[in-house]
N, C-alpha and C positions, 0 to 999 in steps of 0.2 A: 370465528374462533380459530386457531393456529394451534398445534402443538408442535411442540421444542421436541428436535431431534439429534441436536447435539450443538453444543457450545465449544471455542474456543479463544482463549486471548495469550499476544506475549505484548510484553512489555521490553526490549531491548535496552534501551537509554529513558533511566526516566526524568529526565530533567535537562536543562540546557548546560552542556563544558564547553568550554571550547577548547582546553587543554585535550578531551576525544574525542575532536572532530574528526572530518574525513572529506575526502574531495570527490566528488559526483564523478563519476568517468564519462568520457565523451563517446557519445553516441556512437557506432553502434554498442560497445562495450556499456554494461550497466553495472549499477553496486545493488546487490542483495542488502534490504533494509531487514525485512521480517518473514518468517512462513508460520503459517500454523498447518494443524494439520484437524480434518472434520471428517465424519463419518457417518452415511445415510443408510438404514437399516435396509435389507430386501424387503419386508414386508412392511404393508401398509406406509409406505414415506411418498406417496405421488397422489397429487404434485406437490411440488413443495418450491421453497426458495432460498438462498444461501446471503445474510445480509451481511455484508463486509466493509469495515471503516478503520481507515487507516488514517494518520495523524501522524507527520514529520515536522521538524524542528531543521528551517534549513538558513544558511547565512549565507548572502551575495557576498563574491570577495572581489572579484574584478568584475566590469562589464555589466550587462542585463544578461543575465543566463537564462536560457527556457530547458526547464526542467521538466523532461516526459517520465511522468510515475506512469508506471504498469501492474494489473494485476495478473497472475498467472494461476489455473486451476492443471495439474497436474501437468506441468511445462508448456501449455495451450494458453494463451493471452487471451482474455477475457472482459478487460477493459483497460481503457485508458484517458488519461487526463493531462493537459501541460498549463503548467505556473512558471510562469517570469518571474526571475528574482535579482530585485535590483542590487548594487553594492553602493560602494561611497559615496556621499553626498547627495545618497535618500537612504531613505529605508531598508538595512540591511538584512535584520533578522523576521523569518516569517516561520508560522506553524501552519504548514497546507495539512487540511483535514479534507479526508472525500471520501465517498459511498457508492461500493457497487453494487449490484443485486443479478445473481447469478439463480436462473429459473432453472426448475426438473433436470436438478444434477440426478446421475444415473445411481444408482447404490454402491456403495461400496467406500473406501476409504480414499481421501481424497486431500494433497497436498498445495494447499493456498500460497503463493508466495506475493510480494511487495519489493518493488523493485525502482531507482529510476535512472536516470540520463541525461546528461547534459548536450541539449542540441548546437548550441552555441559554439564556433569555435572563437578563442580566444578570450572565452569566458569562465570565469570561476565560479563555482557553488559547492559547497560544503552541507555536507549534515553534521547537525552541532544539538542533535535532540531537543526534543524529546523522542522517542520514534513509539507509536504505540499499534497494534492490528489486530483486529478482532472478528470473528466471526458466530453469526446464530444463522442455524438450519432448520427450518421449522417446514412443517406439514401445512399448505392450505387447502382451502376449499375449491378454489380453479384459478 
């Protein structure tokens, strides 16, 4: 058994525009997708775990792009993941959905961000939503 120690979610874009897209910037520079923000009590929260899933809405425009999403716990990188995103003449449109799990965060309040990067040069990729991030904090047993 687990107890919830605190919830978060945003929703930014909730659906696919492409009239408010946006272009992934190229590595090193990245685009800020989403942050929440979670907070683990001083007493009794250890140990615990921070379950975090995010879900972007992205479209190849030029090239194969490889896009590096990041997760960040209070500007410290925390995880990461890369998706190839192909453009014209395959499959354009993708919704990359992934999960971290961040063990025995320390107490206190604690700011999640979502992020990514376009590795690629001379590649295009766009966010065109949906963009969704969420996070649950729960207490376990070890």
């Amino acid at each position: 058994m687990v107890r919830i120690l605190d919830k978060a979610a945003v929703q930014p874009r909730r659906r696919f525009n492409l009239a408010t897209s946006f272009t992934i910037r190229r590595s090193p520079a990245r685009s800020r997708l989403a942050t929440i923000r979670l907070r683990i009590p001083a007493v009794n929260a250890q140990p615990n775990r921070v379950e975090l899933v995010a879900t972007v809405g992205v479209r190849g425009v030029t090239g194969i792009a490889q896009i590096l999403f990041k997760i960040f716990r209070d500007g410290v990188q925390i995880f990461n993941t890369i998706q190839g995103i192909e453009s014209a003449g395959s499959e354009q449109n993708y919704a990359v959905t992934f999960q971290a799990i961040d063990r025995n965060v320390r107490s206190g309040n604690h700011v999640y961000t979502v992020t990514a990067e376009n590795l690629t040069a001379n590649t295009r990729a766009d966010v065109v939503g949906p963009i969704s991030f969420s996070g649950l904090a729960v207490q376990t047993r070890t």
